[in-house]
N, C-alpha and C positions, 0 to 999 in steps of 0.2 A: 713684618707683621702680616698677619693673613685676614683678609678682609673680608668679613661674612656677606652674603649675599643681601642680606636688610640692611647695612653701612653703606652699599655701593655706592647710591645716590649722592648721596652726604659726603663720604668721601672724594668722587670726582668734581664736586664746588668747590672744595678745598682740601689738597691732599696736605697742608699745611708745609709741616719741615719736611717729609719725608722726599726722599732725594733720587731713590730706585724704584720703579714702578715695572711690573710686569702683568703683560695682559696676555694671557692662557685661552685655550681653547682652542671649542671646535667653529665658532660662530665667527667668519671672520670679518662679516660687515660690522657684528656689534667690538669686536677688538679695533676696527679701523677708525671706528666714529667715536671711542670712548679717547682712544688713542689723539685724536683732534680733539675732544673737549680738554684734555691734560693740558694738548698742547695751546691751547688759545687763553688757557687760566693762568699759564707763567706768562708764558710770549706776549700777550695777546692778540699773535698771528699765528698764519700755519705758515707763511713766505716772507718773514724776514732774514734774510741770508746774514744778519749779524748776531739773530738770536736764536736761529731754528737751523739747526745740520741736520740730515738724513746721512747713517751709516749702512751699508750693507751688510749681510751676516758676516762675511769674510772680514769685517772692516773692526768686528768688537772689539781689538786689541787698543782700538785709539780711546776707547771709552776713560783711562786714568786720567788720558790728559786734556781731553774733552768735559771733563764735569769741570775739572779745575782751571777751564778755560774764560775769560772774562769778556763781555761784548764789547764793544769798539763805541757803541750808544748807548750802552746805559741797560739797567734792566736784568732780569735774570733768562738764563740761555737754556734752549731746549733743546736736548739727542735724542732723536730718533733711532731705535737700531731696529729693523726690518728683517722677518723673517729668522727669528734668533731659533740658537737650538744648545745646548747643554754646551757645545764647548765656548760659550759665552761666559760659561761659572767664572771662572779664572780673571777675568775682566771686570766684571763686574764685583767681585771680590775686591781686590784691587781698587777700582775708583770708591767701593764703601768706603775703605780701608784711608782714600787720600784726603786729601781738602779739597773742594768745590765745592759752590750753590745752586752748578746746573742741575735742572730737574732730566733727567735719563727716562724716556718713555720705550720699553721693550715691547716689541710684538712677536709673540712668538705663536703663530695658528698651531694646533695639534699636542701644544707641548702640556702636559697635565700631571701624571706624576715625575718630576725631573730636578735634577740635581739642582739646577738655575731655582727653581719654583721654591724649594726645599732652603736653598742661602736665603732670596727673598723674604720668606716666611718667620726668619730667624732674626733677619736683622731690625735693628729698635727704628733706621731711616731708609729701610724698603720695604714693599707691599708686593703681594703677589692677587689679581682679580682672576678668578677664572668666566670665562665668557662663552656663554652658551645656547642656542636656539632658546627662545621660552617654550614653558610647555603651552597646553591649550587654551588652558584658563589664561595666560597672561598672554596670552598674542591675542585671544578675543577680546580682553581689556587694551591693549596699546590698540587694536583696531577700533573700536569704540570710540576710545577718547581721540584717537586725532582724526576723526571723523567730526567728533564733537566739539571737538575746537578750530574746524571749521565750517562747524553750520548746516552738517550735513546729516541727513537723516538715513538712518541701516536699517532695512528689513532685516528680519532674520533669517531668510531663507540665502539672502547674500553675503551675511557674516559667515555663515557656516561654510559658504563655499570657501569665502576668501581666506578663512582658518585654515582649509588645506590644501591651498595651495601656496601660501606665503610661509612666512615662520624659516625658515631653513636658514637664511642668512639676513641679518637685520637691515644691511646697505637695499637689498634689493627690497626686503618689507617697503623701506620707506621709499623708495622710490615707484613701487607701485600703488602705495597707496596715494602719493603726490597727483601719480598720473589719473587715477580714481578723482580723486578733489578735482580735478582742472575737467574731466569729463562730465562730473557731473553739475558743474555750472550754477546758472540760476536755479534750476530746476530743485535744488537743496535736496534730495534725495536718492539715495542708492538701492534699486531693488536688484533681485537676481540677473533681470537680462543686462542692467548695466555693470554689475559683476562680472559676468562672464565674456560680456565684448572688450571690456576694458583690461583685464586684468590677465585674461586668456586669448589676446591676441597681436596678430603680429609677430614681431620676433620673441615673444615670451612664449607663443602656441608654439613655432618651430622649435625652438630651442627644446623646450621639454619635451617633443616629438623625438628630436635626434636622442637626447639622452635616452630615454626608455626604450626610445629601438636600438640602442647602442649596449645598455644593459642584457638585451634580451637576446644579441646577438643578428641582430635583422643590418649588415652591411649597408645593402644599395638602399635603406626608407633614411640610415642613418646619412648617408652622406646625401642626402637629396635636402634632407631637412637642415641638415649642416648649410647648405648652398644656401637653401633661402632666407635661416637667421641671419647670417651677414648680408644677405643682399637686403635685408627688409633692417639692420643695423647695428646688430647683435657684436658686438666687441667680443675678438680673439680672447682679452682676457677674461672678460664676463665669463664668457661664456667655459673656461675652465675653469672659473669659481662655478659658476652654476651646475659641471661634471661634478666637482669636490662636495657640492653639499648633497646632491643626489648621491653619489656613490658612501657619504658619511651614516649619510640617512638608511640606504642599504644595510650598511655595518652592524649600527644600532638594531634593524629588525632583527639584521641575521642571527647575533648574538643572545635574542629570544629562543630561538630556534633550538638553541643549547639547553635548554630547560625544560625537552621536552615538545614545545610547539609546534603544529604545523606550520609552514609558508605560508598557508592562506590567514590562520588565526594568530600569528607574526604580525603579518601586514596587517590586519584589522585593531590591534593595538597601538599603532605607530600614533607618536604624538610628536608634530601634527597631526591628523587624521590625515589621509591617503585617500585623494578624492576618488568617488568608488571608479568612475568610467576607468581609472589607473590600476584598480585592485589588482586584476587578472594579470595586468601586464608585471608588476614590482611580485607577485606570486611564483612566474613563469623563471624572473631573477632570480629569485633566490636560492630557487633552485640549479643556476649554473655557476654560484661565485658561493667559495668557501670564504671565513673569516680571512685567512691567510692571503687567498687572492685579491679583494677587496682591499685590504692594505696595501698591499703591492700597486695595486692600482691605484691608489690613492699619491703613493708617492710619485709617479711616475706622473701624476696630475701636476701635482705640487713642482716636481721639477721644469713640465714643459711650463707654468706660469712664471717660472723664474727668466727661463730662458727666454719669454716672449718681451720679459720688460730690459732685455738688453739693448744698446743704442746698435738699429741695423738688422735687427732681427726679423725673417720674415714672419712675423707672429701669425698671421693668419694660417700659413700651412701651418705653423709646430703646432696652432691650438687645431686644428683640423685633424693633425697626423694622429694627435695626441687620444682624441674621441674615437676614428676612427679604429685603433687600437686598441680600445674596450668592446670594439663592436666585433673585431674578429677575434679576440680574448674568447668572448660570450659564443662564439659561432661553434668555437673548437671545440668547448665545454661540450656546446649540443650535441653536434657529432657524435660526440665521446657517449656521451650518456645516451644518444640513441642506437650506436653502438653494440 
């Protein structure tokens, strides 16, 4: 069944009998965290190894005999399948098809219109969610309310900031706004400059330093600001989710772009909004990465994050190699077009 976007809430309480769950999209914090609410309402863990398995994408074919598998204590059992992609249909086809009471949790980042989404959609005990950045209005509501449910007071000069710069991915939203709550203390109020120290520094200033000099094609600012997110704590993988949603976000302007629009009046629609001191710099992008490039680079994102979570993996260089290689992408472009 296909689950409207007003049902989501209600639905993740209790997805009742249904047995197949697929979580779509571009937003991969809100796919990771809806993905633990599914799992915590069967299980009610994310770590018990007699109720809770994580499959890999290569691993979907075990899914028949994994829903029809029984726990060893009692309870109904939860699959994780990680990073799924269409040739998952067949598998998942398949355990609809068998007997089991495990509830099956798919995450598939990216996947939107697909054959997988499309079975889901059809069967009477599977669901397909897609999961998606909010737009402006509901990121200024979620920042609001969990300001307001703890006690904290928003100017509006600081909402607006913190509307564009968060939004892109829902894991990182709440974690900076957690970091926001704990900075602002007793003091119960957040105005702009605690906005900005809070939420724009550290390894989140570097970080979105490297990207947009990496975008823009600028090498040496990009590997420099690379150094100091991880030196200041910035994770290998973070920080290739945080490429992914910047280069997502690119996508979506670009794809304006097609209808006519300038780069500059592109970026001025982005929702988020595009904090302006950034305008110039996401304008300067848009102009070196065609739709086709931008996906290509998107995969090659997606693949160094796979590789980073292998056991033994030097995840720091592949996610290092991985950014660097949007930056000299972007250089060539230059070249080429000042050419």
């Amino acid at each position: 069944m296909k689950i409207e976007p007003r049902r989501v809430g209600a639905f993740l309480k209790d997805p009742g009998a249904c047995r197949v769950i697929l979580l779509y999209g571009d937003d991969e914090g809100l796919i990771r965290e809806r993905a633990q609410s599914l799992t915590r309402w069967a299980a009610g863990t994310l770590d018990d190894p007699f109720r809770v398995v994580e499959l890999a994408r290569d691993e979907a074919a075990r899914l028949p005999d994994e829903i029809a598998s029984l726990s060893l204590t009692g309870g109904r059992r939860v699959v994780r399948l990680r990073d799924a992609t269409d040739a998952a249909t067949s598998a998942v086809k398949a355990a609809l098809a068998g007997p089991g009471e495990a509830l099956v949790v798919i995450e598939g980042p990216g996947l939107s219109k697909s054959r997988l989404r499309t079975a889901l959609e059809a069967a009477p005990d599977g669901a397909a969610i897609g999961c998606y950045p909010e737009d402006t209005r509901a990121l200024a509501d979620t920042i609001r309310e969990t300001m307001q449910e703890a006690g904290i007071a928003l100017d509006r000069d600081a909402l607006e900031y913190l509307t564009s710069q968060l939004g892109a991915d829902r894991a990182f939203t709440r974690q900076e706004l957690d970091k926001l709550i704990l900075y602002a203390g007793t003091a119960g109020r957040v105005d702009i400059e605690a906005a900005t120290a809070c939420v724009g520094d550290a390894a989140g200033l570097s970080q979105d330093d490297a990207l947009f000099a990496a975008t823009e094609g600028d090498v040496p600012m990009t590997d420099r600001a690379l150094e100091l997110a991880v030196a200041e704590g910035a994770s290998p993988v973070g920080l290739l989710r945080a490429a992914l949603g910047h280069l997502q976000r690119l996508h979506r302007i670009r794809l304006h772009m097609a209808n006519g629009l300038s780069a500059a009046d592109a970026a001025r629609m982005a929702r988020p909004p595009i904090f302006f001191r950034r305008l110039p710099a996401v304008t300067r992008a848009l102009g070196l990465w065609s739709p086709g490039a931008l996906q290509s680079a998107l995969q090659g994102l997606a693949d160094a994050e796979r590789a980073c979570k292998r056991t033994g993996a030097p995840d720091v260089v592949l996610s290092r190699n991985a950014i660097l290689a949007l930056a000299r992408r972007a250089a060539q472009a230059r070249g080429v077009s000042r050419g």
